[in-house]
C-alpha positions in Angstrom: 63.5 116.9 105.6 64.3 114.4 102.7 67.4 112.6 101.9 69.0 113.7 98.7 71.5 111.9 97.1 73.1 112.8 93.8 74.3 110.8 90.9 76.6 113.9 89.0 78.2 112.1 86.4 77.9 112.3 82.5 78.3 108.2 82.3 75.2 106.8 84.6 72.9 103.5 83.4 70.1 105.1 82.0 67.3 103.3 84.0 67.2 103.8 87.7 64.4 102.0 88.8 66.4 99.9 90.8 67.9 102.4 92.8 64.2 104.3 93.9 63.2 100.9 94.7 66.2 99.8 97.2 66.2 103.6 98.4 62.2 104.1 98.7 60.0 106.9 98.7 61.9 108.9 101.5 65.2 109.1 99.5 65.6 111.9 96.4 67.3 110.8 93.4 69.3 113.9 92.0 70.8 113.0 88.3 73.0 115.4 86.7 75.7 115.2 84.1 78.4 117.6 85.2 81.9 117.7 83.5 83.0 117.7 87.7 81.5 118.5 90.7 82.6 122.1 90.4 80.2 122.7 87.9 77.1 121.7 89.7 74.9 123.8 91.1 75.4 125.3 94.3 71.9 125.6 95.4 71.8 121.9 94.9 75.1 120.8 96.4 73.6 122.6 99.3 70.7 120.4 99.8 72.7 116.7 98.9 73.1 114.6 101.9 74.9 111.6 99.6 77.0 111.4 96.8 77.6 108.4 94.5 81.0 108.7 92.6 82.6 106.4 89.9 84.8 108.0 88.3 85.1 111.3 89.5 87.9 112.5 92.4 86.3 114.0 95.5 88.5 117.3 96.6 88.7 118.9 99.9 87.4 122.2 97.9 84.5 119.9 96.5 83.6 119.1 100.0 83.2 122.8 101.0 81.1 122.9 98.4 78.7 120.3 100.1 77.5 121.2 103.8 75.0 118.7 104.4 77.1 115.8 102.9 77.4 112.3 105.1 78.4 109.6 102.9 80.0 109.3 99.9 80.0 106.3 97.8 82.8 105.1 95.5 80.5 102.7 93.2 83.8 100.5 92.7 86.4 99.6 94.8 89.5 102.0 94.6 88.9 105.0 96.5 92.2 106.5 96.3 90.3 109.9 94.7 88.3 110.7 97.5 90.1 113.2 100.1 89.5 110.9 103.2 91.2 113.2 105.6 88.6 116.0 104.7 85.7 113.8 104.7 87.2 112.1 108.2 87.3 115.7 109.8 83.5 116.6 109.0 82.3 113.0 110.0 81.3 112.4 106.2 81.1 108.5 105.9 83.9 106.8 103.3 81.9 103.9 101.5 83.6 101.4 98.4 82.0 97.9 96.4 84.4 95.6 97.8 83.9 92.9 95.3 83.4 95.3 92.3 84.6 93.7 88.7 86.0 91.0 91.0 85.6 88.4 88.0 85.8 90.5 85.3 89.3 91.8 85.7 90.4 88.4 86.6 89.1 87.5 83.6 90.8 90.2 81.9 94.2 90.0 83.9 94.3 85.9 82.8 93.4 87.0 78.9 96.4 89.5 78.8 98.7 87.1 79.9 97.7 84.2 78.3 97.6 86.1 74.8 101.2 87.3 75.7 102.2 84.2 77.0 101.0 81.8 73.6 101.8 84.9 70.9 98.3 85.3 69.7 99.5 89.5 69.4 102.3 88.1 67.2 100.3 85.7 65.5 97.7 88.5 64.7 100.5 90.9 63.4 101.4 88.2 61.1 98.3 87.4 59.7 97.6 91.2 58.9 100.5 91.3 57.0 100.2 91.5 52.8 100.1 88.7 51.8 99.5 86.8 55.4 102.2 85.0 56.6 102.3 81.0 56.0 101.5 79.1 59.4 104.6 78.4 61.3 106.1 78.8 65.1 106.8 81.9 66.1 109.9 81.5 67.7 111.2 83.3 71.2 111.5 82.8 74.8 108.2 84.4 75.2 106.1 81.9 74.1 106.7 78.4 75.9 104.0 75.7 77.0 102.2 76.9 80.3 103.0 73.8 82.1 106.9 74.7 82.4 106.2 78.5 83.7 105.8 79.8 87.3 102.9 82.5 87.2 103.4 85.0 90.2 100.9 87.4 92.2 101.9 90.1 94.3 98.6 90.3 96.3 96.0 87.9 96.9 93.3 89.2 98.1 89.4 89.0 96.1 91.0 89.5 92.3 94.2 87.8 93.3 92.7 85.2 94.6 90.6 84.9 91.6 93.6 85.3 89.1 95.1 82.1 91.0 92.2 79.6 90.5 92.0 80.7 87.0 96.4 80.6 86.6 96.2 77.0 88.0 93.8 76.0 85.5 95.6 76.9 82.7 98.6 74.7 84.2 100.4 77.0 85.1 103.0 76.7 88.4 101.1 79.7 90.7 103.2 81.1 93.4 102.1 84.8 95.6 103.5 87.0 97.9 101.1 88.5 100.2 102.2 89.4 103.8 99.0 90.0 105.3 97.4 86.6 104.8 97.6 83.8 107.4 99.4 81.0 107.4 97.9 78.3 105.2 96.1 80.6 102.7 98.3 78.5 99.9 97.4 75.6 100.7 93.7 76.4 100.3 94.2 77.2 97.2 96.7 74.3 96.4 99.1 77.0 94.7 102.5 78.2 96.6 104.0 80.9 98.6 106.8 83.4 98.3 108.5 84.0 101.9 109.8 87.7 100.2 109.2 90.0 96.8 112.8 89.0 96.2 111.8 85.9 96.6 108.8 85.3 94.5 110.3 87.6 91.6 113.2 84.7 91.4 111.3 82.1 90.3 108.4 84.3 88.2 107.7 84.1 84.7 104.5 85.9 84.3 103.3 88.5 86.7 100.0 89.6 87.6 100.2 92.5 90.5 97.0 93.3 92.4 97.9 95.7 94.9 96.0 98.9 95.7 97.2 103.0 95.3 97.6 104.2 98.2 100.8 105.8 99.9 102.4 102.8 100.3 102.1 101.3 97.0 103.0 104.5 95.0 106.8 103.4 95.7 105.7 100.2 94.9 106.7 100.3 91.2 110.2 101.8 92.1 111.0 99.3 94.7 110.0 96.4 91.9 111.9 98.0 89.4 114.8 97.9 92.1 114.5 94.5 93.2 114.4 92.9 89.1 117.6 95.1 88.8 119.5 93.9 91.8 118.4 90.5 92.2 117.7 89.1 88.8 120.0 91.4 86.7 119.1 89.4 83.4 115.6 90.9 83.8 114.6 94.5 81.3 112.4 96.7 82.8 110.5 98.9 80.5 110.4 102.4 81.1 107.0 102.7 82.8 108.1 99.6 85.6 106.6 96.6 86.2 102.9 98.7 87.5 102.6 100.0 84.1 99.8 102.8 84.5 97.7 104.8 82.1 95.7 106.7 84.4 97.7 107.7 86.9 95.7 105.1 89.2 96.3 101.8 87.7 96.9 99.4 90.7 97.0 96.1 88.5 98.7 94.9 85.5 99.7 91.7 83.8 103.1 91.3 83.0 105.1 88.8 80.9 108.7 88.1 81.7 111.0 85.6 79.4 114.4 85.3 82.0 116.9 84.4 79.3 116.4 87.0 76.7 116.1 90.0 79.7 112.5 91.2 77.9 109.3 91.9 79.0 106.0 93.2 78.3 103.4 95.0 79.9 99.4 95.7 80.2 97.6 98.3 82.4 94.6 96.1 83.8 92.8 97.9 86.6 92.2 100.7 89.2 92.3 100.0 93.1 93.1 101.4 96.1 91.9 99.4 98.9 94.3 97.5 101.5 98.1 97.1 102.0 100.8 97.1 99.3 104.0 95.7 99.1 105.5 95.9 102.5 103.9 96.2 105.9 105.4 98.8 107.9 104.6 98.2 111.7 101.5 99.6 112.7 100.6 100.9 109.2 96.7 101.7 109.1 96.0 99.2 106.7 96.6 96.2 109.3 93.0 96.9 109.9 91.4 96.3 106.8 90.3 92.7 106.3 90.3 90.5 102.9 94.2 90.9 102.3 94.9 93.0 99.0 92.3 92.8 96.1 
């Protein structure tokens, strides 16, 4: 009997040539452009053996709606919207893209704070204005030279990582907090290490958090919002917290903090849900997973 394996979303790359070729002959491409799985066909869920998902979540009801299903394939690297336990029980196989957008949303992270960091928002409103406003400083502890400003990550794993080399090059001071990497990993990198949160959120002025959504990091947010309100008072958290999220997933944001005037600002960056969070609880699943936090 065939393998089928089903692309349901509405958003897919229009050509998949490259997919019959790394599949082959024996392997039947199913494309479809349901709204969600529940609206696919039943007589064709029936005969899927795969299922590629980006951005769709994966229920325990969509499962039962698969009985030949054994893989499922987050084309990305969060996961957190597939029911593992339910997929664990019927011995469906959990597969992610590790290094998905690894570059581009370091990229991204290092462009929201560097356009927070030098004003180029403010400057922008400015020049909108009627008439445009003459050329001048824009005054405010927001906006100092990069070489006097500690840049902190919560999480160094493939993105962190990546956020760090670019943070360094921009002159910035780079310290991270990570508890899951080995001794040494900062002096790889040449950048410094933060022995606690508490620690690390001391001495930051701009933070880029790259920790995953799982469990464990949905408190995450809370227990940051704690720690700027107990042990650097002078700090303003906006409403949202520090892991600002638009989605309900967002796992990664970029965050500016100026320690004299108490403000900050905030962009949603990206969607993960792969390795540990903010603490490591003894024995937590996640000491399994290799590459640190992404």
């Amino acid at each position: 009997m065939p393998v089928t394996v089903l692309y349901p979303e509405e958003r897919q790359i229009p050509d998949d040539s490259l997919e019959r070729e790394i599949f082959g002959p024996e392997v039947r491409i199913l494309r479809r452009t349901a709204k969600s799985l529940a609206d696919l066909d039943p007589a064709e869920c029936a005969v899927v053996d795969g299922l590629m998902i980006m951005r769709y979540a994966v229920t325990a009801e969509d499962l039962e709606r698969f009985p030949r299903l054994r893989a499922i394939v987050r084309m990305g690297v969060g996961y957190d919207k597939i029911a593992r336990p339910a997929a664990a029980a019927r011995n469906i196989l959990v597969c992610n893209v590790p290094d998905y957008g690894t570059t581009e949303v370091a990229d991204h992270a290092m462009a929201l704070a560097v356009a927070l960091r030098r004003g180029v928002i403010l400057y922008h409103e400015r020049q909108r204005q009627s008439p445009p406003a003459p050329w001048g400083p824009v005054k405010g502890e927001l906006i100092r030279r990069f070489g006097v400003q500690t840049f902190g990550i919560v999480g160094l794993g493939r993105i962190g990582t990546a956020v760090a080399l670019r943070a360094r090059a921009f002159g910035f001071r780079v310290v991270f907090f990570d508890p899951y990497l080995p001794n040494g990993a900062d002096l790889a990198l040449g950048i410094m290490r933060a022995a606690s949160l508490q620690d690390l959120l001391r001495q930051t002025d701009t933070l880029s958090v790259h920790t995953p959504l799982t469990p464990e990091t949905r408190a995450c947010s809370a227990m940051l919002n704690s720690l700027c309100c107990t042990e650097v008072p002078s700090w303003s958290i906006p409403r949202g917290g520090p892991l600002s999220t638009s989605t309900g997933s967002s796992a990664c944001c970029v965050t500016a903090i100026s320690r004299r005037r108490g403000s900050m600002s905030c962009r949603s960056n990206h969607r993960s849900s792969r390795s540990p969070s903010c603490y490591a609880p003894t024995g937590h699943a996640s000491r399994g997973l290799k590459g640190g936090w992404w």
